[in-house]
DRENDRENRO-672398 format. One line per 3 residues: number of its first residue (from 1); their letters; for each residue x, y, z of N, C-alpha, C. Coordinates in steps of 0.1 Angstrom, whole numbers, plus 5000, padded with zeros to 4 digits. Last residue first. Layout:
// residues N
NUM> A> X,Y,Z,X,Y,Z,X,Y,Z | ...
END
This chain:
// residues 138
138> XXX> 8278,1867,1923,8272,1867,1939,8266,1849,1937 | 8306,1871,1906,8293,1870,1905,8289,1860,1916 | 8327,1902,1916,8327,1883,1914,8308,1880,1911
135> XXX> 8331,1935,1899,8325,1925,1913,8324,1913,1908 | 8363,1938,1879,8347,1937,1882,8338,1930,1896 | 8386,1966,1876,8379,1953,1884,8366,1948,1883
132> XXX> 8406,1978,1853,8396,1972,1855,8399,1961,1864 | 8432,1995,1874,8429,1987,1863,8417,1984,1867 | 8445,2011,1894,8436,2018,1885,8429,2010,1881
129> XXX> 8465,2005,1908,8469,2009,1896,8456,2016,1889 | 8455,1984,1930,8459,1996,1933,8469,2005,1918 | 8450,1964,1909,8436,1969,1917,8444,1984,1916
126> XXX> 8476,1954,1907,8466,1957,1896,8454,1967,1899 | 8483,1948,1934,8488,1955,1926,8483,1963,1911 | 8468,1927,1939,8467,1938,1947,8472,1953,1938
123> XXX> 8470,1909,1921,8463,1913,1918,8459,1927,1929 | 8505,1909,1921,8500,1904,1920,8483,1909,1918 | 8535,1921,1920,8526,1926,1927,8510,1922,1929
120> XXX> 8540,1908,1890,8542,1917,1900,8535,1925,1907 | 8526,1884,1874,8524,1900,1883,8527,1903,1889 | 8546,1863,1856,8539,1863,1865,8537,1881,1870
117> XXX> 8552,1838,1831,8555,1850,1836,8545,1854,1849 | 8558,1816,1798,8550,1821,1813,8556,1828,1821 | 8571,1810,1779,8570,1824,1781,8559,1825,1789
114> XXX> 8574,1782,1779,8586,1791,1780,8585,1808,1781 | 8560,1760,1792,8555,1768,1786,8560,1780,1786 | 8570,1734,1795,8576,1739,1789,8566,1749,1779
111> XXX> 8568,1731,1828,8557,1722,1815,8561,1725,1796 | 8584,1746,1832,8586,1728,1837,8580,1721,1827 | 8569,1769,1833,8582,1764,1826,8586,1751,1828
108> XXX> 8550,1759,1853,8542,1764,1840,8558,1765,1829 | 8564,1765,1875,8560,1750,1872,8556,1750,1856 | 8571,1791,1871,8580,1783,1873,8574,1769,1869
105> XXX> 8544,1804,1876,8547,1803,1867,8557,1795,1863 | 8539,1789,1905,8533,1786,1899,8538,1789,1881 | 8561,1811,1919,8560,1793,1920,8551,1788,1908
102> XXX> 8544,1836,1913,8559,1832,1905,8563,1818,1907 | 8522,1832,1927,8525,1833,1912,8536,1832,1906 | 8524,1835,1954,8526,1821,1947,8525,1823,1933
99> XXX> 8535,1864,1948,8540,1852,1953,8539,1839,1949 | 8517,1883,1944,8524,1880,1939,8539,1871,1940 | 8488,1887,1958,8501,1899,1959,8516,1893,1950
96> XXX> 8477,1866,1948,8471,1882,1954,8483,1890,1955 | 8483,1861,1912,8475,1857,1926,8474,1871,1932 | 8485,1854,1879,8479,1867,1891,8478,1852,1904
93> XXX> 8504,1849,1850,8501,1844,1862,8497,1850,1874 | 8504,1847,1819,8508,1860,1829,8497,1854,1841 | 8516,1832,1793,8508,1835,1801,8504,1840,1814
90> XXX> 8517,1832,1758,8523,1844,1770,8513,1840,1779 | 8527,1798,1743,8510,1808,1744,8517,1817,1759 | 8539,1779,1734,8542,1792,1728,8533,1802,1734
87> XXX> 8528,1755,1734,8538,1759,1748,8542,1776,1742 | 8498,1760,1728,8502,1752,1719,8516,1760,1735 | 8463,1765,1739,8463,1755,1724,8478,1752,1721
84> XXX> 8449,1772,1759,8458,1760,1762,8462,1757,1747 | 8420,1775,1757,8429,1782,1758,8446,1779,1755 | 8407,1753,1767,8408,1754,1747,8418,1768,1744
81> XXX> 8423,1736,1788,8415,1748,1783,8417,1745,1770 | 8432,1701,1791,8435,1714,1791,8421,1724,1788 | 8431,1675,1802,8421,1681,1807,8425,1704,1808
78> XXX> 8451,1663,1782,8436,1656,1783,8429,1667,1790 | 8478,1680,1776,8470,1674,1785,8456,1670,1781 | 8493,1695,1760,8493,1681,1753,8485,1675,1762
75> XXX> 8495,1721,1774,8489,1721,1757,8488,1703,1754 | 8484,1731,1801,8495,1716,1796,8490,1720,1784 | 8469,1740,1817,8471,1749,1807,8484,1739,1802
72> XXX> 8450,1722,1832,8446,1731,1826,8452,1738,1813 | 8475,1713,1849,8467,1701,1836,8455,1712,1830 | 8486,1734,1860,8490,1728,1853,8484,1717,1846
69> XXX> 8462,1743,1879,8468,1751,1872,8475,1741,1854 | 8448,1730,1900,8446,1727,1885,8452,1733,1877 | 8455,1744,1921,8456,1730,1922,8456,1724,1910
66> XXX> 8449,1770,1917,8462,1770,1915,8460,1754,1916 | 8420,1776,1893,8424,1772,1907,8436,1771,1904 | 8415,1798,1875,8423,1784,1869,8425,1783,1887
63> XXX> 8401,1826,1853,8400,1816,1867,8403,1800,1867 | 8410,1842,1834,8410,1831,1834,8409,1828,1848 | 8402,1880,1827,8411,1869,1832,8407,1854,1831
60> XXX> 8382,1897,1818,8389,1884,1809,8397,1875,1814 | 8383,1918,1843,8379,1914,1835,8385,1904,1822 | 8396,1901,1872,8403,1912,1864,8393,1907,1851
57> XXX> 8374,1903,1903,8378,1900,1891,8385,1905,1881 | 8367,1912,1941,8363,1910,1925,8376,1903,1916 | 8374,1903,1965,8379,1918,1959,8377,1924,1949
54> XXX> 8356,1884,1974,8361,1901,1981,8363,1906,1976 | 8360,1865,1956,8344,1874,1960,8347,1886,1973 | 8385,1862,1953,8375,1866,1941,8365,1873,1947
51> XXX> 8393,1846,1982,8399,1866,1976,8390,1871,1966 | 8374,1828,1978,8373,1841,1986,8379,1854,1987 | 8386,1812,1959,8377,1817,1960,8371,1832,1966
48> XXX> 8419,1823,1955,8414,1816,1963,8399,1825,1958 | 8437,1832,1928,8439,1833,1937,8425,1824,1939 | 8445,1827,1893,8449,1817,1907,8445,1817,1920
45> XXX> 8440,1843,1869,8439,1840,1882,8439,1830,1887 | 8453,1846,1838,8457,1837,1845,8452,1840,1859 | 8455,1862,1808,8459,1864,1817,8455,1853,1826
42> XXX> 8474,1858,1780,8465,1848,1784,8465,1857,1801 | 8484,1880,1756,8489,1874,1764,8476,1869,1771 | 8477,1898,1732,8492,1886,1736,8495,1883,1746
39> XXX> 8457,1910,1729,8456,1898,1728,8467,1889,1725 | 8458,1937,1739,8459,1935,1723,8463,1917,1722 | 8449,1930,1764,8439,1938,1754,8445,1934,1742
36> XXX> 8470,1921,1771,8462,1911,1773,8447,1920,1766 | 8489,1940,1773,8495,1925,1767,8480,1921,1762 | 8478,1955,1789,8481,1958,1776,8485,1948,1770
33> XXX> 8480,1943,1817,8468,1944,1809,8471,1949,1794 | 8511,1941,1815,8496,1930,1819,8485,1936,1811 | 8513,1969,1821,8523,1961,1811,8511,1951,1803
30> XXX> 8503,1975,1841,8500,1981,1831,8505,1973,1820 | 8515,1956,1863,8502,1952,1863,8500,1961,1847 | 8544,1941,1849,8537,1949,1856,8521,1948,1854
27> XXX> 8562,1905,1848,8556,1917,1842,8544,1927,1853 | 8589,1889,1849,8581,1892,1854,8572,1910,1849 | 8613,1871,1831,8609,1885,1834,8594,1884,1838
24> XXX> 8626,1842,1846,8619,1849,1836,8615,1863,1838 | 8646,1828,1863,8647,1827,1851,8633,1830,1845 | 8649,1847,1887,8660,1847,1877,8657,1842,1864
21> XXX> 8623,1833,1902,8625,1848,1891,8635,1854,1884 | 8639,1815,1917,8627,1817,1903,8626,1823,1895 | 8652,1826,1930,8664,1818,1921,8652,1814,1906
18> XXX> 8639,1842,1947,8647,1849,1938,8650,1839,1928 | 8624,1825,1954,8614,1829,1949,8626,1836,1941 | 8645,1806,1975,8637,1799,1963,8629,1810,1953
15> XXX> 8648,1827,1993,8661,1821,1986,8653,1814,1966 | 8623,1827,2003,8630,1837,1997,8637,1838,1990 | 8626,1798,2016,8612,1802,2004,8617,1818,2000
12> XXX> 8654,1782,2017,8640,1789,2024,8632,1796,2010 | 8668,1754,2007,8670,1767,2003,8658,1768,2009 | 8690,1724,2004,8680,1729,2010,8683,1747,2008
9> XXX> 8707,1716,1974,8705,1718,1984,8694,1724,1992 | 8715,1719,1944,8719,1728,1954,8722,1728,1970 | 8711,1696,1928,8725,1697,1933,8726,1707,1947
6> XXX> 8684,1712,1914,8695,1700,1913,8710,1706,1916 | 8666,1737,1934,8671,1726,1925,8687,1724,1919 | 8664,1724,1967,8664,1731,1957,8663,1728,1944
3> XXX> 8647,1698,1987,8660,1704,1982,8656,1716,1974 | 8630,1684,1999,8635,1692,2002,8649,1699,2000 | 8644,1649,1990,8633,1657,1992,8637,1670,1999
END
């Protein structure tokens, strides 16, 4: 326990976030939303209730607690989305600044959902770009 992966050994959580992000391209917040208007890509919030009702909502996104992340969007799981339909599906991973999102898309390749990906910069990043926000519903 407390290792990396296989073979490596113990590694800090910086060490760990690059060796993540080696294996997939990470996408921008413009990038993101244009994926996700012309309907290729699933977008994906994760962050914490109370980031939602502070800072609002990326319109269409997916609100998927990070705890549920993975039996949510498992295509062969019993307690998936109807979103969730097949491991082929782009899905672009938000938290708040873009951290636990790349852990989280990583697991989301485990499940072998091979073109999961994650925000750069995470929903801070989106916000501070211009993009649609909506206030959380009170």
């Amino acid at each position: 326990m407390g290792t990396g992966p296989v073979g490596t050994g113990p590694v800090g959580i910086d060490e760990l976030l690059e060796r993540v992000r080696a294996g997939y391209e990470r996408v921008r917040p413009g990038d993101a939303h244009e994926a996700a208007r012309a309907g290729e890509a699933l977008l994906v919030d994760i962050r914490y209730a109370t980031l939602r009702e502070r800072d609002g909502l990326i319109p269409g996104a997916l609100v998927v607690e990070r705890n549920e992340l993975e039996w949510r969007l498992d295509p062969r799981g019993g307690h998936r989305l109807p979103e969730a339909t097949d491991h082929d599906l782009r899905v672009v991973v938000i938290c708040n600044e873009g951290y636990a999102s790349s852990l989280a898309a990583e697991s989301l390749h485990r499940l072998g959902l091979h073109r999961a990906t994650d925000l750069v910069g995470g929903f801070q990043a989106w916000r501070a770009a211009g993009l649609p926000v909506v206030p959380a519903p009170a």
